[in-house]
C-alpha positions in Angstrom: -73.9 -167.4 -198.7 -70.2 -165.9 -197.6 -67.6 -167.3 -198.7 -64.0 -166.3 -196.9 -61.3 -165.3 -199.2 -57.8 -166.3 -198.2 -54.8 -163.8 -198.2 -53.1 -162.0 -201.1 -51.0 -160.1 -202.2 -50.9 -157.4 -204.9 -48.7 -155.5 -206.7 -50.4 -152.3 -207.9 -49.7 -151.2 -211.9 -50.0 -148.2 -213.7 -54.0 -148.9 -214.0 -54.4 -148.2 -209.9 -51.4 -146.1 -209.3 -52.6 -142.6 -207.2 -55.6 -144.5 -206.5 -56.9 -144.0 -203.1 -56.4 -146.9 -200.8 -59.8 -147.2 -199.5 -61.0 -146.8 -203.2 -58.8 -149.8 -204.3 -60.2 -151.9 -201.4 -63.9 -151.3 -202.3 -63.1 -152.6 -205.9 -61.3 -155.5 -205.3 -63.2 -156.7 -202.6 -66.6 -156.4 -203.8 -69.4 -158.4 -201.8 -67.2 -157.1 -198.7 -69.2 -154.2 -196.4 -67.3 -150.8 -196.5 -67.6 -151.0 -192.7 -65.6 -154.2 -192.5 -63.0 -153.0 -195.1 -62.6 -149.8 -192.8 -62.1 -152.1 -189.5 -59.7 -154.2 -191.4 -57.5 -151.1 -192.5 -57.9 -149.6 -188.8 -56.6 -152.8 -187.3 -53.9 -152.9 -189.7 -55.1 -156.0 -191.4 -54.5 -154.0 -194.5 -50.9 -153.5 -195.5 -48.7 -151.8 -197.7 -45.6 -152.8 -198.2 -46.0 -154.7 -195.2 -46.6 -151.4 -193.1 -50.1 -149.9 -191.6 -51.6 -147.7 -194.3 -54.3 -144.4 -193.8 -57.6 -144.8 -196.3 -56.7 -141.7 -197.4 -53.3 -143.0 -198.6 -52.3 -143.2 -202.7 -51.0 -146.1 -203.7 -48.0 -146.1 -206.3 -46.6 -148.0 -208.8 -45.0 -151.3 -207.4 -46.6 -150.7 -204.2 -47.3 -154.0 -202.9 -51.1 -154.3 -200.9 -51.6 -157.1 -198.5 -55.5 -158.3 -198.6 -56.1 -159.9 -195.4 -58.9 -163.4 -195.4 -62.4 -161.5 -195.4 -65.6 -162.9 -195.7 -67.3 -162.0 -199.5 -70.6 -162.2 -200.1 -70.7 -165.4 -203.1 -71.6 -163.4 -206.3 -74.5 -164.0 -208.4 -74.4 -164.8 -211.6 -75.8 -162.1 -214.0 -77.5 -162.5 -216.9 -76.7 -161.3 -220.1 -79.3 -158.9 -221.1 -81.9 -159.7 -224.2 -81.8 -158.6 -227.6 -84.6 -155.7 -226.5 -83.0 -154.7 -223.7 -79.7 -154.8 -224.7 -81.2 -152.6 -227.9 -82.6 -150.0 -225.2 -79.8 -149.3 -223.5 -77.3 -149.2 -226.9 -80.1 -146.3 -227.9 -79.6 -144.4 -225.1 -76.1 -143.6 -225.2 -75.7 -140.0 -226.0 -72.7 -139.6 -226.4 -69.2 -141.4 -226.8 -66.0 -140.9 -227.3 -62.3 -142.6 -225.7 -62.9 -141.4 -222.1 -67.1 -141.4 -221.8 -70.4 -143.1 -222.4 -73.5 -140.0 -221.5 -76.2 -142.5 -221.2 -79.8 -141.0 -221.4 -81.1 -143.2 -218.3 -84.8 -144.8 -218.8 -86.9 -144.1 -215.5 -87.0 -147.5 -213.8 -83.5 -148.3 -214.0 -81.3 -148.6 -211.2 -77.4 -147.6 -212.1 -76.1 -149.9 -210.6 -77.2 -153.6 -208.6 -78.7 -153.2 -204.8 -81.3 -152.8 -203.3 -82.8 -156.1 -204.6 -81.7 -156.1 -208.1 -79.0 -158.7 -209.0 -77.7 -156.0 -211.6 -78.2 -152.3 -212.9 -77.6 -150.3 -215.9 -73.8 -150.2 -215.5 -73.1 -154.0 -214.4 -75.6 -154.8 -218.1 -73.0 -152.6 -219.8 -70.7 -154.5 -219.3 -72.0 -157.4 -220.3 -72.5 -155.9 -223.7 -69.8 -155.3 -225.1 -66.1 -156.5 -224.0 -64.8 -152.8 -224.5 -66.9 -151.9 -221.5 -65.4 -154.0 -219.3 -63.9 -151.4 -216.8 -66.8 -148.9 -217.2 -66.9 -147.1 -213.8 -70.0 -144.5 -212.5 -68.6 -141.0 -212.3 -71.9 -140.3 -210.2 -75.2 -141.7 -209.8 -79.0 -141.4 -210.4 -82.0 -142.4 -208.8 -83.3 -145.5 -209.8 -86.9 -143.0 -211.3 -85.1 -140.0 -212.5 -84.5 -140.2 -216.3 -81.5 -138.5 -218.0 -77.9 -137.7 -218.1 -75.8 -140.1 -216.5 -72.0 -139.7 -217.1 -69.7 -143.0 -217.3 -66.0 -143.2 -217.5 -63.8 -145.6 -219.6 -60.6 -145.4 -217.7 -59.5 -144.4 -214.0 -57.5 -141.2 -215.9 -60.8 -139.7 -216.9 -62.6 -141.2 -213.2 -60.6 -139.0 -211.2 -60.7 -136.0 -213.4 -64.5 -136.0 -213.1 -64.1 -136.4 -209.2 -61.8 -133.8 -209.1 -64.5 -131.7 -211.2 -67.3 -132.9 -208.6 -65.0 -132.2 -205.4 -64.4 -128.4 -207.1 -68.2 -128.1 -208.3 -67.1 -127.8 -211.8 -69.1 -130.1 -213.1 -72.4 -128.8 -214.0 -76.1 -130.9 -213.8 -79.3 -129.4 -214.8 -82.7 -131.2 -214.1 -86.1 -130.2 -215.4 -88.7 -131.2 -212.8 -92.7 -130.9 -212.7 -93.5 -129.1 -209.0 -96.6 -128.2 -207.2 -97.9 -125.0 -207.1 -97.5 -121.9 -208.7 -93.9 -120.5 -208.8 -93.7 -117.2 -207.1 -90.4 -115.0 -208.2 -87.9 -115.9 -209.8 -84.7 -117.5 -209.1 -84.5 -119.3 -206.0 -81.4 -120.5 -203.7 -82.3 -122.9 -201.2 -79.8 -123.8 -198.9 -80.8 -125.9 -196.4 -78.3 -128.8 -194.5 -79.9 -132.7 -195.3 -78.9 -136.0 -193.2 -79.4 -139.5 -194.1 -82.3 -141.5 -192.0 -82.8 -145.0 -192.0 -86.3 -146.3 -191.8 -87.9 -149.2 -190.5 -89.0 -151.6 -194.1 -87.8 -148.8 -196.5 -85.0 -146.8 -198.3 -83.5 -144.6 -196.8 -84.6 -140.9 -196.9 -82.9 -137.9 -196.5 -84.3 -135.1 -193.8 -83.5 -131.4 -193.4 -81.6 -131.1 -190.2 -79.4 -128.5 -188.9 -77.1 -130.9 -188.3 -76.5 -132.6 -191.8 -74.4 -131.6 -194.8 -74.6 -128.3 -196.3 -76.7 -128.7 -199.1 -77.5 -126.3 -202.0 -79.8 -126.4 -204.8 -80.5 -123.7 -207.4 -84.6 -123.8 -208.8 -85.3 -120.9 -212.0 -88.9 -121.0 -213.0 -89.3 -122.5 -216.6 -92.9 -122.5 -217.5 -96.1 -121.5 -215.1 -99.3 -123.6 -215.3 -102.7 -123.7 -213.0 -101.8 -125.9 -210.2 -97.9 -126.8 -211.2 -95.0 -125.2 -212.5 -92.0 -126.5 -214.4 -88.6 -125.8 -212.9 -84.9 -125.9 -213.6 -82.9 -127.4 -210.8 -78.9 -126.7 -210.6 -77.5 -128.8 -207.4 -74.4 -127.2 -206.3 -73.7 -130.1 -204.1 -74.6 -133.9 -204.2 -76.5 -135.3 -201.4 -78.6 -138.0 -202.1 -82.1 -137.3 -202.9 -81.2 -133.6 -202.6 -83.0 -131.9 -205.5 -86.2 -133.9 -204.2 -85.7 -132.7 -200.9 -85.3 -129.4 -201.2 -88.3 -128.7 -203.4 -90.8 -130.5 -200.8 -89.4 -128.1 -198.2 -90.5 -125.1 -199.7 -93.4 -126.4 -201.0 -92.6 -127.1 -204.4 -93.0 -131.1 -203.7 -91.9 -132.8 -207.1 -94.9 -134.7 -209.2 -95.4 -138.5 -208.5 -92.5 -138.5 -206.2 -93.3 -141.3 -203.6 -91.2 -140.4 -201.0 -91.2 -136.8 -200.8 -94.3 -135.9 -202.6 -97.6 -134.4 -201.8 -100.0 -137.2 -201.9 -103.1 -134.7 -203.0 -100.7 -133.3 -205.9 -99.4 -136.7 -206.8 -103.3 -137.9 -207.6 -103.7 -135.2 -209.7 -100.7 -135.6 -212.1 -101.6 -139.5 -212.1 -105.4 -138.5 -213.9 -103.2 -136.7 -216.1 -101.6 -140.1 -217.0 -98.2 -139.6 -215.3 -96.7 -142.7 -213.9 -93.6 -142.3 -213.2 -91.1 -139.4 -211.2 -91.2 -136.1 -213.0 -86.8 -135.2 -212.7 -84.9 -135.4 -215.4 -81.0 -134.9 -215.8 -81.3 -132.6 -218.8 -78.0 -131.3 -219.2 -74.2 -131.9 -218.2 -71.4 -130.1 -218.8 -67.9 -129.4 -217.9 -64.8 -127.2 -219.1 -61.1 -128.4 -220.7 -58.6 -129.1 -217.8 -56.1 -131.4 -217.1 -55.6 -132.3 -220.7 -59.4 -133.4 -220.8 -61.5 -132.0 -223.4 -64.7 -130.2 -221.9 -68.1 -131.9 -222.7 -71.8 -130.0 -223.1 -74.5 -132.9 -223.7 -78.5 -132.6 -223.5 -80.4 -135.2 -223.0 -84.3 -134.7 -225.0 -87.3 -134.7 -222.6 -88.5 -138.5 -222.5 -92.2 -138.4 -224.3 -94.0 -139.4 -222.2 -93.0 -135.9 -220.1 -93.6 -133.8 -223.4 -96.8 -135.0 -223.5 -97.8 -134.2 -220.0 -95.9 -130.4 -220.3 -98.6 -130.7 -223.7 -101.5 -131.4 -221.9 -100.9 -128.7 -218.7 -100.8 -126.2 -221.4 
């Protein structure tokens, strides 16, 4: 069900000051597609301080928005998570401090609700506890790659880290399981990737000359008989890209189920892998902007160490 919201007004504080425009939008009207929210702002349904206003725009103190009647998508209720679960994901923070949560993801778990699931890791978070009320994602994971996922406590530290992601100084390593024996060494593969929509699936993402420069750095970790183990650095942040990129030159990742090799992907299941083989083993960042730099490492989920034990 829809439900159509009548028109307000809003006077923006120090929380959303230098906050982009279409940013704001996508937070306050949540349920409402981006596409609609762009229309509405093109159209001038949008207005601040009762003049037409650019997505692009920052919004300042005072500043007052005008949120024209849109239709929202009625919210489901989410429940709390369980003692267990709630226990699970507690465990898995890394680290903490006044700006960040480094969560150590479980494979399985989406970050965030979509994609037919009424709530994901971040929306559960918080539920938790009332001081996570205004968590934010700084970036996302898959819903089966395990690991480092960064989340911010404030809008200060939110646009820091998309400052550091815009200016690639933000650095994530993955560990991943490929096919085949690694030849060389280090390996850049730079190849452009573009978004596809298929027919009663995901989307996936294609390399196409067309698409989005897209770069991925792979150094050899470990050689075996029929696989190798790799360390991925993404200099950019396409969706899917890591997984992408190592299927293209071969090197298709173990158990991955879109972009796999099914031959390869049998033989790591006898093994007694069931789940993706990428994991978000490190992320790190230098001081700036008054933020303190952060290093954290998130330790190989077992049920990878045992399948790195039995390869050897």
């Amino acid at each position: 069900m829809r439900n159509l919201m009548s028109v307000q007004f809003i006077t923006i504080d120090q929380s959303s000051s230098g906050q982009r425009v279409d940013n704001f939008l996508f937070k306050k009207l949540k349920g409402v597609p981006k596409s609609r929210i762009y229309r509405a702002l093109r159209k001038g349904e949008v207005r601040v301080n009762k003049k037409r206003v650019k997505p692009t725009s920052r919004l300042n103190i005072d500043d007052i928005v005008r949120l024209p009647p849109l239709s929202v998508a009625s919210k489901q209720e989410i429940t709390p998570p369980g003692d267990k679960l709630t226990q699970t994901i507690l465990n898995s923070i890394i680290f903490e401090d006044d700006n960040c949560l480094v969560i150590n993801k479980p494979s399985g778990m989406p970050v965030h609700a979509g994609s037919g699931f009424n709530a994901g890791l971040i929306e559960l978070l918080r539920l938790i506890k009332a001081d996570f009320s205004d968590l934010e994602l700084v970036h996302r994971l898959d819903k089966a790659t395990s690991g480092c996922l960064l989340i911010a406590k404030n809008r200060d530290f939110l646009t820091h880290c998309h400052d550091l992601l815009v200016s690639r100084a933000m650095c994530k390593q993955y560990l991943a399981l490929v096919k085949g024996v690694w030849q060389g060494g280090v390996r850049e593969v730079s190849l452009p990737l573009s978004k596809r929509s298929t027919a009663g699936a995901d989307n996936v993402m294609v390399v196409d000359s067309d698409g989005k420069p897209s770069v991925t750095i792979f150094t050899p970790v470990q050689v075996f008989a029929k696989s190798s183990l790799v360390m991925a650095y993404p200099k950019t942040g396409r969706m899917h890209q890591i997984r992408v990129h190592s299927a293209a030159i071969g090197h298709n990742i173990a158990r991955d189920d879109k972009y796999g090799d099914d031959e390869f992907n049998i033989y790591i299941k006898e093994m007694g892998l069931n789940r993706l083989f990428l994991h978000a083993s490190k992320l790190s960042f230098d001081s700036s902007a008054g933020f303190k730099g952060l290093s954290v490492d998130a330790e190989l989920p077992d049920i990878l160490s045992i399948l790195i034990d039995k390869l050897n």
